[in-house]
Steps between C-alpha positions, in 0.01 A plus 500: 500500500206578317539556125456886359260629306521558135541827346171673387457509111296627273146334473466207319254554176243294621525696861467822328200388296344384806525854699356675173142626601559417866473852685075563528405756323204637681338828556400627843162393624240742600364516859202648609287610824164522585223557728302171541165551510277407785803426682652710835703802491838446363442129353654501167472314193861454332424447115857374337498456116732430211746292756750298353446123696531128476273237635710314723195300672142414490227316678151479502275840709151308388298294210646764232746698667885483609739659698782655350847531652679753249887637491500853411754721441355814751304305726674166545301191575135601506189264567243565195144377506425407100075504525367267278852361328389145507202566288572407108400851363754700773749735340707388788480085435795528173697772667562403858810305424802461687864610323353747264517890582156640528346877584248457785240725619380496876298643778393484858707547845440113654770326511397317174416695248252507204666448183343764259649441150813285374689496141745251368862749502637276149836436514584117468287187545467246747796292639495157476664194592774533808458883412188513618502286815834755584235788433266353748812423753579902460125557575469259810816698687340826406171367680695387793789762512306847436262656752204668329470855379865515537659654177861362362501645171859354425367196595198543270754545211708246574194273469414634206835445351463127594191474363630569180837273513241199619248624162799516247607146487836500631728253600472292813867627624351880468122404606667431846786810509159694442344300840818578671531873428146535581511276838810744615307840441163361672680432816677845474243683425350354797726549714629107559865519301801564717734734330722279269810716533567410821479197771174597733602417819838695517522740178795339365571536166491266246787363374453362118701167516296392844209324499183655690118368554205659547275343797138592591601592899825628420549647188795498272797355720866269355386193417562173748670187360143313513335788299368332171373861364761783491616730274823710461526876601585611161159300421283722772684830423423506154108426594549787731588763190237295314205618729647863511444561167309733329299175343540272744285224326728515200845521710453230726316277241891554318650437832323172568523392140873499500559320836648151410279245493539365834522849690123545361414140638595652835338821490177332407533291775562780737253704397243201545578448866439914565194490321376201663568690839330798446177325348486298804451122289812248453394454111253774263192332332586587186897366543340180626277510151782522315710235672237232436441599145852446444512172718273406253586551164 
């Protein structure tokens, strides 16, 4: 039998300190239409500014230009042309950093767009360390998970809230509840987590003393005797309130922070193997980074 879960708590000081600031606090960006000229009847030009993004990608367009691929909160992921960014007098060169909130500006109906204008939002510096190869790992399944111009504002937040646990020094044990929490609302928001209240296959209901793993091709099923990764009902059904909430971020960052230390061994491990299906690769670029760094030190 698989152990139970612990009772919920309140959050630990250091928890609650890490949540403070977390929800994005970001107006609504203004969209506009017009006529292009020269150009047929009906062609529009789609001007967006004052759009809360992050830079989750970029790579070279020509000798002083890049391409751009930015999370934003209305639009999703968008592909931004940034004219003249590599020269040293750009306005773009300092600002086109990845983990920092910015307010872009852009124009144009091609699938990549011209970036007009882009401002530095404020709000906490840059991560370093293992925080800011985890911010990268964050940004690589965005890149591979999220189809463009398709909007997940919850998912934008959630980000943001990340962002801002990986910026505020925390500790290593909360740096990866953080990971966890965010890894479980990217595949719901799209669309790739099973319901954890339930076994897939037949409905069944959880019961909290049995042990139950989540599989790529299956979903959340009990747990064989060879299963290395498991973890008990009680475990998934309090995840399951967790990402109900109001603030989910916040809840299931609680959630995953109080599983014992083992049950958030398994989960990570879980997790891994269904993110690792849906990108389509056996190991991330940035998770093999990070595995040879520490191999090395």
């Amino acid at each position: 039998m698989a152990p139970s879960g612990r009772q919920a708590g309140r959050p630990q000081p250091r928890l609650a300190r890490a949540l403070g600031g977390s929800r994005s606090a970001v107006s609504a960006p203004a969209v506009h239409a017009g006529a292009r000229s020269g150009a047929g009847l009906g062609a529009v030009v789609k001007r967006v500014t004052h759009e809360p993004g992050y830079v989750l990608h970029r790579y070279d367009w020509s000798e002083s230009s890049v391409i751009v691929e930015a999370f934003t909160r209305a639009h999703g992921r968008v592909a931004l042309v940034a004219k003249g960014a590599k020269r040293p007098s750009s306005n773009f060169r300092p600002v086109l950093l990845p983990l920092q909130q910015l307010s872009l500006n852009w124009g144009g109906d091609a699938e990549i767009r011209t970036l007009r204008g882009a401002e530095w939002g404020g709000g906490q510096v840059m991560p370093t360390g293992d925080a800011l190869l985890s911010g990268y790992y964050a940004n690589e399944l965005l890149m591979r998970l999220l189809a463009r111009e398709d909007a997940h504002p919850r998912l934008f937040d959630a980000y943001a809230a990340l962002v801002h646990v990986l910026a505020s020094g925390q500790t290593e044990p909360l740096v990866a509840a953080a990971l966890r929490t965010f890894e479980l609302l990217l595949l719901r928001e799209t669309g790739h987590l099973p319901a954890l209240d339930a076994q897939t296959l037949t409905f069944a209901p959880l019961a909290t003393d049995a042990a139950y793993r989540l599989v790529p091709e299956g979903g959340l099923r009990a747990a064989h005797a060879d299963d290395g990764a498991w973890l008990a009902g009680a475990h998934w059904q309090a995840l399951t309130g967790a990402l109900a909430d109001e603030a989910p971020f916040s809840a299931t960052l609680q959630a995953v922070a109080q599983l014992p230390g083992d049950a958030r061994a398994s989960l990570r491990q879980q997790l891994r193997e269904l993110l690792h299906y849906h990108c389509g690769v056996g190991t991330l670029r940035t998770r093999q980074l990070l595995m040879d760094i520490q191999a090395l030190s």
